[in-house]
ZAVEXMI-295517 format. One record per residue (C-alpha): residue number from 1; residue in three letters; x, y, z. Coordinates in steps of 0.02 Angstrom, whole numbers. Last residue first. Layout:
<nodes>
- k  r  c1  c2  c3
- NUM  ala  X  Y  Z
...
</nodes>
This chain:
<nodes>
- k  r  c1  c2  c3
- 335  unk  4267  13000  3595
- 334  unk  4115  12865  3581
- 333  unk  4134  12830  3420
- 332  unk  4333  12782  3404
- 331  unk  4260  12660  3553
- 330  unk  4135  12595  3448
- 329  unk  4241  12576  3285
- 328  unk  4369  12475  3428
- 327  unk  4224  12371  3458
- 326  unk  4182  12345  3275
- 325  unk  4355  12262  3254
- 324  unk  4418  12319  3065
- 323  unk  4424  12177  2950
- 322  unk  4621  12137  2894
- 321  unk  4641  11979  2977
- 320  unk  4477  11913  2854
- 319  unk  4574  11954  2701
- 318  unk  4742  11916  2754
- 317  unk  4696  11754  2842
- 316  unk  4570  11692  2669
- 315  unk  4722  11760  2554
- 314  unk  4848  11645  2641
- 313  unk  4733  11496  2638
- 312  unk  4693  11522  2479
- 311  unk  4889  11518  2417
- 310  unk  4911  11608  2236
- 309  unk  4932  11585  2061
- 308  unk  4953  11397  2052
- 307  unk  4775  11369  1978
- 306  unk  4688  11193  1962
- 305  unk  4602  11153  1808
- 304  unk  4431  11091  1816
- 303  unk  4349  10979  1941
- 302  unk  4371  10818  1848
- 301  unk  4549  10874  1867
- 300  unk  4558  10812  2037
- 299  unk  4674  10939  2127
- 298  unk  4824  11008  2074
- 297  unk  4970  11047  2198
- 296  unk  5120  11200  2221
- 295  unk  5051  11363  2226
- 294  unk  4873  11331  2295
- 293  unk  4714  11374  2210
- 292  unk  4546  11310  2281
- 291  unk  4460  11215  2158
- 290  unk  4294  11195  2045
- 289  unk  4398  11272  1910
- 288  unk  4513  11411  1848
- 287  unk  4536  11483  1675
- 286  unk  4512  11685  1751
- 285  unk  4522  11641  1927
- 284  unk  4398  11774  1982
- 283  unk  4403  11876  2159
- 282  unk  4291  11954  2217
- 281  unk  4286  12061  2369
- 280  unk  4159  12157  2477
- 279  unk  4238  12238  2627
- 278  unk  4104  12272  2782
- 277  unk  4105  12474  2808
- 276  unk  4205  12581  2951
- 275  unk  4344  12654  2787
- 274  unk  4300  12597  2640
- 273  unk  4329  12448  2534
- 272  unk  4237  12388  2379
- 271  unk  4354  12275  2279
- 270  unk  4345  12176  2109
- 269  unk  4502  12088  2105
- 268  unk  4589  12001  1944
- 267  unk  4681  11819  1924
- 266  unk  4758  11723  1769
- 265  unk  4748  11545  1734
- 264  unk  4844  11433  1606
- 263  unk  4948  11354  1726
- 262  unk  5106  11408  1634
- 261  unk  5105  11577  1661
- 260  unk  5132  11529  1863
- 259  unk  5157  11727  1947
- 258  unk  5050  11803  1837
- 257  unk  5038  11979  1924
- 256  unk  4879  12021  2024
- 255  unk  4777  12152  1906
- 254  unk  4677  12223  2019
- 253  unk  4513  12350  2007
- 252  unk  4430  12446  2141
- 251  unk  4249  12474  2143
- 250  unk  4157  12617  2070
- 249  unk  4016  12699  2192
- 248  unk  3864  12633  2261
- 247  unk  3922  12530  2407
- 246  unk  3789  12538  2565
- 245  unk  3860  12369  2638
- 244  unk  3681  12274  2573
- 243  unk  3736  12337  2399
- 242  unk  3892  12257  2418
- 241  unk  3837  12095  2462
- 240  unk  3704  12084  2331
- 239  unk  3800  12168  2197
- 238  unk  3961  12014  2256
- 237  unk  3822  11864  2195
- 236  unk  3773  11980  2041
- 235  unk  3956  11964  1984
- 234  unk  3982  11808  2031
- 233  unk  3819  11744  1932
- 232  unk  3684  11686  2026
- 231  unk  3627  11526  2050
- 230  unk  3527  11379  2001
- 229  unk  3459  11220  2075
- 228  unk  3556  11101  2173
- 227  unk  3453  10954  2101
- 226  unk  3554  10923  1933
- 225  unk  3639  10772  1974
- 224  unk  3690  10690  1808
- 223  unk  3890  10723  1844
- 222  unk  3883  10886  1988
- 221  unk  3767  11016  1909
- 220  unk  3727  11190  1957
- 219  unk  3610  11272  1842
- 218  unk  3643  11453  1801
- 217  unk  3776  11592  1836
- 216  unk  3921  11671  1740
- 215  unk  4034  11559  1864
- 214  unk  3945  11420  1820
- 213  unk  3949  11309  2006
- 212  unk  4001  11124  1919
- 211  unk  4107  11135  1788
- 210  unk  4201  11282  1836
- 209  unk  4283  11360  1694
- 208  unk  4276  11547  1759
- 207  unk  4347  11509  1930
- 206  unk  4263  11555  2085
- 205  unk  4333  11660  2247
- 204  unk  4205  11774  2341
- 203  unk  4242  11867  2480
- 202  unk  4124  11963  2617
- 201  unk  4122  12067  2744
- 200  unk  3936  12083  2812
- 199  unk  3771  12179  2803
- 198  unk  3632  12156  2882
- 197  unk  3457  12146  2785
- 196  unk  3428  11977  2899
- 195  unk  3407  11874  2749
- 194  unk  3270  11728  2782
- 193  unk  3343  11562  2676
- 192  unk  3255  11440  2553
- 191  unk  3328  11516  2383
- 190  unk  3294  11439  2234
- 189  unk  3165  11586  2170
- 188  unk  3273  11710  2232
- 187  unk  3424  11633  2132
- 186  unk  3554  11550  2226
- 185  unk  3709  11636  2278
- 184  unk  3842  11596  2194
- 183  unk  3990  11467  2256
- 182  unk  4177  11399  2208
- 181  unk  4247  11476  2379
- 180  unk  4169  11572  2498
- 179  unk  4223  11679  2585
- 178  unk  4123  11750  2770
- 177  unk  4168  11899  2888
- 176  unk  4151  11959  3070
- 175  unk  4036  11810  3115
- 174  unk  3904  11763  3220
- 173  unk  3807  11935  3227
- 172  unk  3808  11902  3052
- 171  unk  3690  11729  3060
- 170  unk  3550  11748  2947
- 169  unk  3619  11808  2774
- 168  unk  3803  11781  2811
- 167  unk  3797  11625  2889
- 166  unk  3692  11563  2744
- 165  unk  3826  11634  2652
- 164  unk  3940  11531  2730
- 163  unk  3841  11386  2714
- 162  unk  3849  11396  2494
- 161  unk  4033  11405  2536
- 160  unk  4030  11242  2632
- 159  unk  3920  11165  2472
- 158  unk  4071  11248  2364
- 157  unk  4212  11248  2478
- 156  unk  4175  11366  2619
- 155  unk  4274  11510  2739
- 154  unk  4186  11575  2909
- 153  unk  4236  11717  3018
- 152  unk  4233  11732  3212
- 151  unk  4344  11886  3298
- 150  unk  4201  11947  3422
- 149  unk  4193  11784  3503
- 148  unk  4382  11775  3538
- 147  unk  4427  11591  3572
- 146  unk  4460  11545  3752
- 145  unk  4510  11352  3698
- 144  unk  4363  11262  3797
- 143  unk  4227  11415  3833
- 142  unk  4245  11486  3671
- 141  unk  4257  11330  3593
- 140  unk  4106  11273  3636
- 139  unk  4001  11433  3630
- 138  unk  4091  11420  3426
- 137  unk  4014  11246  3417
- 136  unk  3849  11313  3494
- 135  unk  3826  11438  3343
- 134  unk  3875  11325  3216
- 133  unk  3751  11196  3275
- 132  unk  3621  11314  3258
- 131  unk  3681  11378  3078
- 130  unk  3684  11202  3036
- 129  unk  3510  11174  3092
- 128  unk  3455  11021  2987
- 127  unk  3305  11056  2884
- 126  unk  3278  10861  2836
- 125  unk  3276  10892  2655
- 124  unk  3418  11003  2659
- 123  unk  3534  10900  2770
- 122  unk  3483  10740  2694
- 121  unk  3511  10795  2510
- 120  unk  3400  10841  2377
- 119  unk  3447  11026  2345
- 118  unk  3288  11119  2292
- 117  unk  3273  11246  2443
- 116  unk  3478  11313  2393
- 115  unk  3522  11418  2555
- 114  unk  3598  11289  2619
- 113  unk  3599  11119  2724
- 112  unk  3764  11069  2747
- 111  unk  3827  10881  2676
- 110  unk  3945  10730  2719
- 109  unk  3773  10641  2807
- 108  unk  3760  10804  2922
- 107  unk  3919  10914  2896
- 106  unk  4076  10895  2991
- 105  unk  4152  11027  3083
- 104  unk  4326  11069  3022
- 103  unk  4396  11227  3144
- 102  unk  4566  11331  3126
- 101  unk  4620  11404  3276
- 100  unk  4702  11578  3255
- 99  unk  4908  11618  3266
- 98  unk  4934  11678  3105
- 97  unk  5086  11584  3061
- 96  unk  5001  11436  3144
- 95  unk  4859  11453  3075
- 94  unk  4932  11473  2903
- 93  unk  5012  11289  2926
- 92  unk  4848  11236  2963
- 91  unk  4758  11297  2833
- 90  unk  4903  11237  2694
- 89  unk  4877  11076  2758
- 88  unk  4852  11014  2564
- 87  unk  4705  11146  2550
- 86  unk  4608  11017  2480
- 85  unk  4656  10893  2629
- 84  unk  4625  11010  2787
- 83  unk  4476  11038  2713
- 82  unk  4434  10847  2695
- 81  unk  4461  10831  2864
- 80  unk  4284  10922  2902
- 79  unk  4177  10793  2799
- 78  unk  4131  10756  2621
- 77  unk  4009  10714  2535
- 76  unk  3971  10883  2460
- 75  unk  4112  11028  2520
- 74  unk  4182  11061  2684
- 73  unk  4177  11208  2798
- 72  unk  4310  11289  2864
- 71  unk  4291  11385  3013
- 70  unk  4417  11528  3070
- 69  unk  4430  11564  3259
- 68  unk  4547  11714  3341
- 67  unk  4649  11689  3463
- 66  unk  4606  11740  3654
- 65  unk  4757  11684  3780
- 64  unk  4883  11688  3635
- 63  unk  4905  11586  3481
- 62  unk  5081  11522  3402
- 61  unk  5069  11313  3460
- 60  unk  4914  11325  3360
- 59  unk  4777  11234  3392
- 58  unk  4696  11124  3251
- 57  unk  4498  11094  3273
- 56  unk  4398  10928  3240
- 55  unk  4233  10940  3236
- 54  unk  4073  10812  3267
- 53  unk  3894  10848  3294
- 52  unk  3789  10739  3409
- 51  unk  3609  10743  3376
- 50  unk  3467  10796  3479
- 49  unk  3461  10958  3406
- 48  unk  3621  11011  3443
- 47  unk  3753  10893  3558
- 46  unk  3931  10952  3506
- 45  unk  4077  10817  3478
- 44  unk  4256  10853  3490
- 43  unk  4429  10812  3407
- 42  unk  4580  10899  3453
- 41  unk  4738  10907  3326
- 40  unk  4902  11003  3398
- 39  unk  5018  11125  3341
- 38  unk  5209  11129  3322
- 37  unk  5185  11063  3125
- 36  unk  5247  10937  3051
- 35  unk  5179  10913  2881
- 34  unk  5030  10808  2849
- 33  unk  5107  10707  2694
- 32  unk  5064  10782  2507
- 31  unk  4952  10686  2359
- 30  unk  4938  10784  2187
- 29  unk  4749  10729  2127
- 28  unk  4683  10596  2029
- 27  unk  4495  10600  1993
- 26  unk  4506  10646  1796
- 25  unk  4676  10565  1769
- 24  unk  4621  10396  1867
- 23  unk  4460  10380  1780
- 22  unk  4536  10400  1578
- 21  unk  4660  10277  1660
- 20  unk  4536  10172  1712
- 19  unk  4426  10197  1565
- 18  unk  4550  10152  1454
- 17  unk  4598  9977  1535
- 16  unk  4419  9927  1536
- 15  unk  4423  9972  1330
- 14  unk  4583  9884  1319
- 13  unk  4508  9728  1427
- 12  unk  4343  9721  1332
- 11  unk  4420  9741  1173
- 10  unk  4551  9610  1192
- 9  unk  4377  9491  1258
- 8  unk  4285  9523  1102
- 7  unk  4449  9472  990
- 6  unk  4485  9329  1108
- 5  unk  4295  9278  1071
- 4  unk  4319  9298  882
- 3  unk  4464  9185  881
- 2  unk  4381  9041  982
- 1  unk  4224  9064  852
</nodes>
C-alpha cells in the first residue's frame, strides 16, 4: 500500500510539475527594464461622475509649447501602466521621438465600458461614462501640460480598442483619429452605443489567429468567459468606417516586406486615402495573435503568436501624425 501511495504521489508531483511549466510557457512573456528616457512620468486623478479617475501621462523632454496628445487605453483587467508594459516602453520612447504626450488612464475596476451591451463587467453593467471621463481628462491636460485640443487621437488594446471606437462613434469631435488594436466592432444586435453618422480616421490592427477577438468575426471568448458577445469581422469592421468617410472606390493594397521570416507572420494593408477625407486602414497580421507586434519581444503566448514584423507604436505616430489638420482644410477653404 506504501508503494502504491509513492506511486500516486510521483504522479501528482509530475503532473503538478507539468502544468506549471505548461502555465509558465503559455503566460510567460519577454521581460525588458523601463529604459532611460529624458522624459518624465506624472500621475493625476480626474473627478467625473462622482468618482475619481486616475492617469498617468509621460512628457516628453522633445515637445513644444502645444504637443500633441495620444491616449492609450488598456486592455481587460488591466490598468493604464499596463500599456506602457505591452508595448515594452516602446510608446514612450516614440513620444519622445515624436514629441506628443502619451496618456494611460485607468479603466473602472481594470475595465472600459464599450460598445459591446452584453459584456458582464463593472464598467458595462454599471454604464460608466468613459467617454465623459475622457473628455475632462483631455480639458485636464489641456489646461496642465498645454496639449493641442485639435491634435487628440486615441489607440486601444482589445477592450481599450473596443473604447476607441466608442470614441469614434460618439465622441469624433474629441479626436482626430482612433486604432485599435486586436478589436471588431460588435454586431448591431450586440451593440449598446448611439453612432453620431460622423466620420473619422481610423486603423485597425488584428491578427488572423487571435484566440480571443476572431479576426473573421464571431463570438469573443477569453478562457470560459463568453459574455463579450460577438463581432464583426475586420473586414466588415473597416466597410463601416470607410463607408461613413464617403469611400466607394477600390482601396489600396500593401505587401509590407517580411522583415522577421522566422516569426511565422506576414503583414498586408488595406488603405482608403484621399485627399481632405478621414484615412481608413487595416492592417492584418497574417499568423498573428491577440498582441501588439514589436520587433524585438513576445508576449504571453496564451495570446497567440507574437509578430516581429513591425513596431506599433511607430505605425500608431506615423499613422495618426500623418492626418491632415481640419483647420488648415478650413483655411485652404476659405481662399
Amino acid at each position: 500500500m506504501g508503494r502504491v501511495l509513492k506511486v500516486v504521489l510521483l504522479l501528482v508531483a509530475l503532473l503538478f510539475v507539468g502544468l506549471s511549466m505548461t502555465g509558465w510557457w503559455l503566460l510567460h512573456f519577454d521581460e525588458v527594464e523601463e529604459p532611460q528616457l529624458p522624459g518624465t512620468i506624472e500621475h493625476g486623478v480626474t473627478e467625473h461622475g462622482g468618482l475619481q479617475r486616475s492617469w498617468s501621462v509621460y512628457l516628453p523632454k522633445s515637445r513644444g509649447a502645444h504637443p500633441p496628445l495620444v491616449i492609450f487605453l488598456h486592455g481587460s483587467m488591466g490598468k493604464g501602466d499596463d500599456m506602457r508594459l505591452m508595448s515594452f516602453y516602446g510608446f514612450d520612447a516614440e513620444a519622445e521621438r515624436g514629441g506628443y504626450v502619451a496618456a494611460y488612464p485607468d479603466g473602472y475596476q481594470g475595465h472600459w465600458n464599450d460598445c459591446r451591451a452584453s459584456a458582464d463587467y463593472a464598467a458595462n453593467k454599471q454604464d460608466i461614462d468613459d467617454v465623459g471621463f475622457l473628455r475632462d481628462m483631455v480639458a485636464q491636460l489641456v489646461e496642465r501640460y498645454g496639449v493641442d485640443p485639435k491634435k487628440v487621437f486615441a489607440a486601444g488594446y482589445s477592450n481599450g480598442g473596443q473604447l476607441a471606437f466608442r470614441l469614434g462613434l460618439e465622441a469624433p469631435d474629441l479626436v482626430r483619429g482612433i486604432a485599435a488594436i486586436a478589436a471588431n466592432l460588435p454586431v448591431d444586435s450586440n451593440l449598446d452605443c448611439t453612432k453620431s453618422g460622423k466620420p473619422v480616421s481610423v486603423l485597425v490592427i488584428n491578427g488572423t489567429e487571435d484566440p480571443v477577438n476572431p479576426y473573421d468575426g464571431g463570438l469573443v471568448q477569453i478562457l470560459f468567459d463568453k459574455s463579450r458577445g460577438t463581432v464583426l469581422s475586420s473586414e466588415q469592421t473597416i466597410a463601416y468606417w470607410r463607408t461613413l468617410a464617403g469611400y466607394s472606390g477600390a482601396k489600396q493594397i500593401e505587401r509590407w516586406p517580411d522583415k522577421a521570416p522566422d516569426d511565422g507572420t506576414k503583414v498586408t494593408v488595406d488603405r482608403f486615402h484621399l485627399p481632405r477625407k478621414p484615412t481608413v486602414e487595416l492592417i492584418t497580421v497574417v499568423g498573428g495573435g491577440h498582441t501588439m507586434p514589436n520587433p524585438t519581444y513576445n508576449l504571453p503566448k496564451l495570446l497567440g503568436p507574437t509578430s516581429h514584423e513591425f513596431d506599433t507604436a511607430t505605425v500608431l505616430w506615423e499613422f495618426f501624425k500623418s492626418l491632415p489638420d481640419p483647420r488648415s482644410a478650413n483655411r485652404v477653404g476659405k481662399r
